[in-house]
C-alpha positions as CSV (number, residue, x, y, z in Angstrom):
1,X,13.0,4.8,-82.7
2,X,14.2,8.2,-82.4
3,X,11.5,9.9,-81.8
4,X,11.0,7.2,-79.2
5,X,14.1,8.6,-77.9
6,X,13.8,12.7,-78.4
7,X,10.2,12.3,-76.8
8,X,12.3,10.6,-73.9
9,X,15.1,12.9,-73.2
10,X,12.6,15.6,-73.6
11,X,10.5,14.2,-70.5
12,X,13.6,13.8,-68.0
13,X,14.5,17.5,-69.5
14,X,11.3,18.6,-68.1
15,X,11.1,16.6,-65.0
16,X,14.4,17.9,-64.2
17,X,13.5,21.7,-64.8
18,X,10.5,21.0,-62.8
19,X,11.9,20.0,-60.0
20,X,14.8,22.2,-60.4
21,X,12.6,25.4,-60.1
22,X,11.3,24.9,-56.5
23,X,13.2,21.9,-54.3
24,X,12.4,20.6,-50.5
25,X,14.8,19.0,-48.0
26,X,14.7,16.3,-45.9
27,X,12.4,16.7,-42.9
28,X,14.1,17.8,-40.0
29,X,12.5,17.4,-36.5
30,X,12.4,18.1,-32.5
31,X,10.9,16.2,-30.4
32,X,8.5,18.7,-28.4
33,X,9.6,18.0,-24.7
34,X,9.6,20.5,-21.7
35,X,12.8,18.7,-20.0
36,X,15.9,21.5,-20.2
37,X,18.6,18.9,-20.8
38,X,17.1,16.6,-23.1
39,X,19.7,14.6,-24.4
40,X,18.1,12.4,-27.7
41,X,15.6,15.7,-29.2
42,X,15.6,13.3,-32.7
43,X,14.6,10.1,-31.1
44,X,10.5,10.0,-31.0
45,X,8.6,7.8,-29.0
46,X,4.8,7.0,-28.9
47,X,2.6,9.5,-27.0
48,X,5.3,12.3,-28.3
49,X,4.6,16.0,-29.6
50,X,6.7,16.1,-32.7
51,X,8.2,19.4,-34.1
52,X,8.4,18.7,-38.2
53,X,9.7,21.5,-40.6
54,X,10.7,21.1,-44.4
55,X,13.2,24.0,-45.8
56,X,11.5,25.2,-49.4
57,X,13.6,26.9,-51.7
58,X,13.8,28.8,-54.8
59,X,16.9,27.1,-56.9
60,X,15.5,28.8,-60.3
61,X,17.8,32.1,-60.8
62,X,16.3,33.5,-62.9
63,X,12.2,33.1,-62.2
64,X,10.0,34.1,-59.0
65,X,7.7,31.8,-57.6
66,X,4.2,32.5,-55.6
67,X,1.3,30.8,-54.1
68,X,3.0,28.0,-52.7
69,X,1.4,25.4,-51.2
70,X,2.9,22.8,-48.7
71,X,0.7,20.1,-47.6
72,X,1.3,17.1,-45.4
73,X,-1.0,13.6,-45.6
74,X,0.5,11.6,-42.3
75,X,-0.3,7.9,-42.0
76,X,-0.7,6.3,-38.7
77,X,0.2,7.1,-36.5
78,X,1.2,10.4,-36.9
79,X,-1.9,12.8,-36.0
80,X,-1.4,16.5,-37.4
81,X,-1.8,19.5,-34.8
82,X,-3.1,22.5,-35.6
83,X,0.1,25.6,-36.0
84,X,-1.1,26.9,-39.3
85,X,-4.5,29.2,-40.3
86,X,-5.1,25.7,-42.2
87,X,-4.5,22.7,-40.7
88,X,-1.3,20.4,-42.8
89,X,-1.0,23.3,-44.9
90,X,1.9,26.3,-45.0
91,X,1.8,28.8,-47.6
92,X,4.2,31.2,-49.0
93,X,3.0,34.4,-50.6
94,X,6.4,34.3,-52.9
95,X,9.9,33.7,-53.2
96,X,13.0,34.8,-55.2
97,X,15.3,33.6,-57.4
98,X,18.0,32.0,-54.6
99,X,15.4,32.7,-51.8
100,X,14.6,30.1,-49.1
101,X,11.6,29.6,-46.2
102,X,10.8,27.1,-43.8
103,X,7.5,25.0,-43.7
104,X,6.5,24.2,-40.1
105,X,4.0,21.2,-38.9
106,X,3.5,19.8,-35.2
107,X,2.6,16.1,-35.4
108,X,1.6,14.4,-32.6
109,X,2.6,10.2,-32.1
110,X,-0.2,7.7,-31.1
111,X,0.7,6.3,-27.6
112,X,0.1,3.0,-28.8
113,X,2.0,2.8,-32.1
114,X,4.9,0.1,-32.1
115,X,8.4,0.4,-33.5
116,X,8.7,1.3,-37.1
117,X,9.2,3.7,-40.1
118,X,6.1,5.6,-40.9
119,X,5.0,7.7,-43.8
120,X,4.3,10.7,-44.8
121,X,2.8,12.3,-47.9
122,X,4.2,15.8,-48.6
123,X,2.5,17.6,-51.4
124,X,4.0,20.9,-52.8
125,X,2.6,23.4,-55.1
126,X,3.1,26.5,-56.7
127,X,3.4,28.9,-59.6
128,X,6.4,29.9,-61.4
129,X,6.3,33.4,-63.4
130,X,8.7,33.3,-66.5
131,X,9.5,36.0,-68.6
132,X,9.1,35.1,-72.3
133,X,9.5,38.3,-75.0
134,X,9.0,40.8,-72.3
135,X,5.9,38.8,-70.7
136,X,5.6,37.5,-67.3
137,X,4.0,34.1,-68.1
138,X,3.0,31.7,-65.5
139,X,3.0,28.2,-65.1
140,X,1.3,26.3,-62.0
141,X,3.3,23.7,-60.6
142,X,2.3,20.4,-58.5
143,X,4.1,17.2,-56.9
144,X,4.6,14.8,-54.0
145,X,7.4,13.2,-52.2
146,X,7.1,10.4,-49.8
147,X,9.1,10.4,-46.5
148,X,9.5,8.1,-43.4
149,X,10.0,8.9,-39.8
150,X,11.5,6.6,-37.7
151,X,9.5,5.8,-34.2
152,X,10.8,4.2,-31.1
153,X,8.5,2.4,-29.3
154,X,9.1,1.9,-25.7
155,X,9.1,-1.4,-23.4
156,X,7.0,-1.0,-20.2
157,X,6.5,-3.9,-17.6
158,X,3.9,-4.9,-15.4
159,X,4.2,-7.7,-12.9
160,X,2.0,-10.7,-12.0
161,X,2.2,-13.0,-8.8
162,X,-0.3,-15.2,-7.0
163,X,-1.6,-13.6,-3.4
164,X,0.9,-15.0,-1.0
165,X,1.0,-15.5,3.0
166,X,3.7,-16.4,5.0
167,X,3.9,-17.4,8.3
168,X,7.0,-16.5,10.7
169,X,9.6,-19.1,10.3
170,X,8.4,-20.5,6.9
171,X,9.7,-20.2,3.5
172,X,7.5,-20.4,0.0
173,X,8.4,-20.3,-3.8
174,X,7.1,-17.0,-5.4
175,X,6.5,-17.4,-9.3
176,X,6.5,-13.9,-11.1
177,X,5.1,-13.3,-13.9
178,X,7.0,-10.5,-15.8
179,X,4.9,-9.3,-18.8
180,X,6.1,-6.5,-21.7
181,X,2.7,-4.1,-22.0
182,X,4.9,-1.4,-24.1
183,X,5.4,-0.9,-27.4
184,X,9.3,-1.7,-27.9
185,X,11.6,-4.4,-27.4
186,X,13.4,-4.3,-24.3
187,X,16.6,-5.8,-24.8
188,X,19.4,-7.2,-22.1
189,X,17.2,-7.5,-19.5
190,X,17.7,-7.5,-16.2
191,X,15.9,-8.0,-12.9
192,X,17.0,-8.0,-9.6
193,X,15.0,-8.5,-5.9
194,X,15.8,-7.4,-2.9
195,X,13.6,-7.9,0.4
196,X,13.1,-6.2,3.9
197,X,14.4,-7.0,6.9
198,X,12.2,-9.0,8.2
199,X,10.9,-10.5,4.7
200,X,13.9,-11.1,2.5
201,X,14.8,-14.0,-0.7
202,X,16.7,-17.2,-0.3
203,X,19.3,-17.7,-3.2
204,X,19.4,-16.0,-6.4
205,X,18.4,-12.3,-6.7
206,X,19.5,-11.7,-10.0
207,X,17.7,-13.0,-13.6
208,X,18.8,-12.3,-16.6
209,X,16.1,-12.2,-19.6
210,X,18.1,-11.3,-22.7
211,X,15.4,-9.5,-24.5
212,X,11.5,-9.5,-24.4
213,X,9.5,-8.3,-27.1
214,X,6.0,-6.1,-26.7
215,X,3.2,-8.7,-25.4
216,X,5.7,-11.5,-24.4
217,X,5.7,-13.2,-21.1
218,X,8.5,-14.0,-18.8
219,X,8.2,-16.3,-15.8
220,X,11.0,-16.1,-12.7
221,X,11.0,-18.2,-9.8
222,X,12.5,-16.6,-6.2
223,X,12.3,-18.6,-2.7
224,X,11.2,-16.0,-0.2
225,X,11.9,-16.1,3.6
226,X,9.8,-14.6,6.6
227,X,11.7,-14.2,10.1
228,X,10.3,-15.4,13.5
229,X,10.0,-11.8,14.5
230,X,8.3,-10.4,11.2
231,X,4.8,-9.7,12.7
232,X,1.2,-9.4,11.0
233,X,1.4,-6.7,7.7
234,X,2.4,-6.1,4.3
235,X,6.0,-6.0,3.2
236,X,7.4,-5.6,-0.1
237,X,9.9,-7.3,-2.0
238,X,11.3,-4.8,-4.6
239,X,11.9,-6.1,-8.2
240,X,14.1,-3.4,-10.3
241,X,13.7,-4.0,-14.2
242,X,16.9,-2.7,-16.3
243,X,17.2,-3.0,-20.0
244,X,18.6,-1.1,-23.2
245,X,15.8,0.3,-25.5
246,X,15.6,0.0,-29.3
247,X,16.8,3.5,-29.1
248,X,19.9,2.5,-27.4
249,X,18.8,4.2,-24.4
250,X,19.5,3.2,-20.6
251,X,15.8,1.9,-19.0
252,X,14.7,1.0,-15.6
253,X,11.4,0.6,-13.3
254,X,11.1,-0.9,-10.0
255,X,8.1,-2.2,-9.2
256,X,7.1,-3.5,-5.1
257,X,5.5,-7.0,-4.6
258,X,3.5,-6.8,-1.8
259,X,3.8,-10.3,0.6
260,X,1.6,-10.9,3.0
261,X,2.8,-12.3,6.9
262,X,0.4,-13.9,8.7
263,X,1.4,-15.8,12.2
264,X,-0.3,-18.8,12.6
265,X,-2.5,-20.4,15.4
266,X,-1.0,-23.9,15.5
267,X,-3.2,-26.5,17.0
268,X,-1.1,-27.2,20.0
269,X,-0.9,-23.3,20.5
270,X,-3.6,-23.4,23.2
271,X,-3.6,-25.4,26.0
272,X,-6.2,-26.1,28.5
273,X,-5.3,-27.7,31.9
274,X,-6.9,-29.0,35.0
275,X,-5.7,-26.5,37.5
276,X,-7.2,-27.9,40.7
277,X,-10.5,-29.0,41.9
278,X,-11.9,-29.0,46.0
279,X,-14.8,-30.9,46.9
280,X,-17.3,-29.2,49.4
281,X,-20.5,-30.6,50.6
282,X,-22.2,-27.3,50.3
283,X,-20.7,-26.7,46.6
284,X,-17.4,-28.0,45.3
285,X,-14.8,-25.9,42.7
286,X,-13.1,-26.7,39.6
287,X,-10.4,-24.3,38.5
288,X,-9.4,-24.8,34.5
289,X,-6.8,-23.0,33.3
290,X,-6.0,-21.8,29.5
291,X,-2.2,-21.1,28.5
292,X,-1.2,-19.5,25.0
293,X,2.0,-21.0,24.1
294,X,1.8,-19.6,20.4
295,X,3.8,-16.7,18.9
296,X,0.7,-14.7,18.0
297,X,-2.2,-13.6,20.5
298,X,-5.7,-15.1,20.5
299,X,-8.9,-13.2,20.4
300,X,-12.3,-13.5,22.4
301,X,-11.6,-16.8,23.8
302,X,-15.0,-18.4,25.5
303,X,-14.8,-21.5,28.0
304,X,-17.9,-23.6,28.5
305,X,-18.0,-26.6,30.6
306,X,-20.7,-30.0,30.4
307,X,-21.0,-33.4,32.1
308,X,-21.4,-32.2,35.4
309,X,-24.2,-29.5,37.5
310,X,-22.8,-25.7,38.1
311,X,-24.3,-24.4,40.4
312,X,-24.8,-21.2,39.4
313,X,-25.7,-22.6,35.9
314,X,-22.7,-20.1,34.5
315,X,-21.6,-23.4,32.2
316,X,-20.5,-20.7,29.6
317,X,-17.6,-18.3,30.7
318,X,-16.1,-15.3,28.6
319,X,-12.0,-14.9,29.0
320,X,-11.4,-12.5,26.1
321,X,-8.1,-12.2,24.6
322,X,-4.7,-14.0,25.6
323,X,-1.2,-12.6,24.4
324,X,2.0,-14.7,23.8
325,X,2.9,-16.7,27.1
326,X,-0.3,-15.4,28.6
327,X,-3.0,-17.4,30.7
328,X,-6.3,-17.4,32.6
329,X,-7.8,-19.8,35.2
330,X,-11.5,-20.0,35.2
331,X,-13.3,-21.2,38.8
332,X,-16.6,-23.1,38.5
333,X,-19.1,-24.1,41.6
334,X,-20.2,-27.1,41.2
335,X,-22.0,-30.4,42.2
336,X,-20.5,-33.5,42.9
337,X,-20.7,-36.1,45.2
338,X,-17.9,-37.7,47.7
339,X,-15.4,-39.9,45.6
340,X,-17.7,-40.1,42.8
341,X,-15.8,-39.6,39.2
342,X,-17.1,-37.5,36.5
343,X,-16.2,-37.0,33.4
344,X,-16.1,-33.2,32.6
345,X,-15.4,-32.0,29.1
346,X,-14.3,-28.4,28.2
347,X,-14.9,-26.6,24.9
348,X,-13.1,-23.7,24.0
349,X,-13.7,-21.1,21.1
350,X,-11.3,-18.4,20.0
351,X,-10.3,-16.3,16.8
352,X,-7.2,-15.2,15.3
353,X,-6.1,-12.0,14.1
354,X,-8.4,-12.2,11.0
355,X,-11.0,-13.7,12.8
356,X,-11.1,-17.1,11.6
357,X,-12.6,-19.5,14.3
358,X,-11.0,-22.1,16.3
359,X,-12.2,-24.4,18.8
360,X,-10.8,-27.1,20.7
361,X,-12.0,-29.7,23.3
362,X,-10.5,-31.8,26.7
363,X,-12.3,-34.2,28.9
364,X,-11.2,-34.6,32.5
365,X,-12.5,-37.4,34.8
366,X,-12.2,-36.0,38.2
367,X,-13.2,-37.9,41.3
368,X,-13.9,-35.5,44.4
369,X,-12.5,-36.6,47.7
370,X,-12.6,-35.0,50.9
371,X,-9.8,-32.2,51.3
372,X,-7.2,-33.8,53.3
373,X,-6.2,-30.2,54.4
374,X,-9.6,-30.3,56.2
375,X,-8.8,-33.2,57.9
376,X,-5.8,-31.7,59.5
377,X,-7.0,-28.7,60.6
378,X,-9.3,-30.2,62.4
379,X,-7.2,-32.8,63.9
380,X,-4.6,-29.9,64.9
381,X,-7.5,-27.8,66.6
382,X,-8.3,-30.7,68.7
383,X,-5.1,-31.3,70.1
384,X,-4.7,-27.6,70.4
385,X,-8.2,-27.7,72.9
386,X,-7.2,-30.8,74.8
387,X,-3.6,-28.8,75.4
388,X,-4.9,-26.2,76.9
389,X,-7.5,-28.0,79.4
390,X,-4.9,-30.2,80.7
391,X,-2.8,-26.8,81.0
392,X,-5.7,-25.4,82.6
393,X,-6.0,-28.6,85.1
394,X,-2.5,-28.1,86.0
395,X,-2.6,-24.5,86.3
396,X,-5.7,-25.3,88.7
397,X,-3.5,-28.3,90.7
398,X,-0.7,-25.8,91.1
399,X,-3.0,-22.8,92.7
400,X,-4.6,-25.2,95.3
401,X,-1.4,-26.9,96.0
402,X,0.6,-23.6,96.3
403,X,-2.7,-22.4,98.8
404,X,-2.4,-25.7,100.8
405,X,1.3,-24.7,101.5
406,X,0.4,-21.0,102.6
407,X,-2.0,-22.2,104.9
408,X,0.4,-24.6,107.1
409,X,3.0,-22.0,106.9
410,X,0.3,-19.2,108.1
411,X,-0.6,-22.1,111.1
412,X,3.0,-22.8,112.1
């Protein structure tokens, strides 16, 4: 039992001396960033440049030490850079009793590594010369330590929504879909909206998430508005994501959500009328007429008429395109007979703004009749005749009768 116990104390005596005659410190590090005031150098993120260095010193007094070794195994996801003639290795050609260096190492962080401790494997050797009667004796020296580096992984947010069009005047629900595609825990979440002038949101602006973890979803709902005068194009609706890190630091990214606004052709947008008709013997006239009493214009508009015979067989005619509160009127030659009623049908075919095809149809049974206006004319020009031959026969009475009396006054 007490050799048990000699053979005991004898083995923390040497671990002890051991690690008494060369000792490392905790791993100190920089984060490797080109920004001048950087405010957190300890705090190490994925996709980082990590400045790692281990002080080695010489705590034996009385003994030198040479050929030391300091070798780094990282795990994931550190990834060693190369600063040294060998790669994870610094050497020191000696050191004295008291005497101190400084290891150096540039690790670089996997952009993809979550939050979490990581190891390291630090392996340290050496050889310690010892003077024993008046020889230098020396005795090679090797062990590990183990240390973990804390890693911050960073929340980053990407936003989902289904294609949505709006027309002037017209509000719709817009779902969001707001999904975590970092590597940290975003925590106290906040996200606010805010619109355009012309595109803007109805109620609530601000959501509060409380925290969302790496790969997690969050679905927010927002009623969005588009005026009367918001014409055709994209606007954006602005969503600005604020949260607190697992570092403790301040986070935001705003993000735009494009929305569509599309005006609409309604189907009583376009109206055709009957603008007047005239029967002729030698070729009668219809006049149809087109009005746009939409917000938005209409595009290549084409007017064909069928049911009755034109005369110059244009049944199809091209108007082209028609603005807000803008019209046409479109004349046709025709046949038709007195007082007889035909029915005459009109087609019309137009596009919107993203040419998407319309067409619309009207009948009109129109009876031609003689043109009373004719009929008045003609009465009024023969009056007008008979008026100036009875003129002319009173003109002709008055010059005989006023000769008559010249005559008996020439006699007398």
């Amino acid at each position: 039992m007490k050799k048990l116990y000699y053979i005991f104390v004898l083995a923390v005596f040497l671990t002890t001396s051991i690690n008494y005659g060369l000792t490392i410190d905790n791993p100190q590090y920089r984060v490797d960033k080109l920004i001048p005031d950087e405010k957190s150098p300890n705090i190490i993120h994925p996709g980082d440049d990590v400045d790692l260095w281990f002080k080695i010193t010489n705590n034996n007094y009385n003994n030198n030490v040479k050929n030391i070794r300091i070798t780094i195994t990282p795990h994931y996801p550190f990834e060693i850079k190369q600063v040294n003639s060998i790669k994870g290795t610094y050497t020191i050609s000696h050191l004295n009793p008291g005497e101190s260096d400084t290891a150096y190492f540039k690790l670089h962080i996997h952009e993809n590594a979550p939050s979490g401790y990581y190891r390291i494997d630090v392996n340290v050797s050496y050889d310690e010369v010892e003077h024993e009667n008046g020889e230098d004796i020396t005795r090679h020296y090797e062990w590990s330590k183990i240390y973990h580096l804390p890693i911050y992984g960073i929340a980053n947010f990407e936003i989902y929504t289904k294609n949505i069009t709006l027309t002037p005047g017209k509000t719709d629900t817009m779902d969001i879909l707001l999904k975590n595609k970092g590597t940290g825990i975003a925590k106290y979440l906040t996200v606010n909206l805010k619109g355009t002038k012309n595109v803007n949101i109805l109620g609530a602006t601000t959501f509060y998430l409380k925290s969302v973890k790496p790969g997690e979803n969050n679905k927010i709902s927002a009623k969005i508005y588009a005026t009367t005068k918001a014409d055709d194009g994209i606007y954006p609706i602005i969503a600005t994501i604020y949260w607190i890190g697992e570092d403790g630091g301040l986070y935001n990214s705003t993000i735009p959500i494009n929305i569509r606004v599309c005006k609409k052709i309604y189907n009583n947008s376009v109206f055709i009328y009957l603008n007047s008709y005239k029967y002729k013997p030698d070729g009668s006239e219809i006049d149809i007429g087109v009005a746009n009493r939409g917000s938005t214009s209409v595009k290549h508009c084409v007017l064909k008429i069928s049911g009755i015979t034109e005369l110059n067989n244009n049944y199809i005619k091209y108007i082209g395109d028609l603005s807000e509160d803008d019209y046409d009127i479109v004349s046709y030659n025709v046949y038709g007979r007195l007082n007889e009623t035909l029915p005459v049908k009109v087609d019309l075919t137009y596009f919107d703004n993203y040419h998407n095809k319309y067409h619309i149809s009207k009948t009109f049974n129109i009876t031609f009749k003689e043109y009373a206006g004719v009929k008045s004319n003609i009465n009024y020009y023969y009056i007008l005749i008979i008026g100036l031959l009875i003129l002319a026969i009173l003109y002709y009475i008055h010059k005989k009768r006023k000769k008559k009396e010249d005559i008996e006054k020439y006699e007398e």
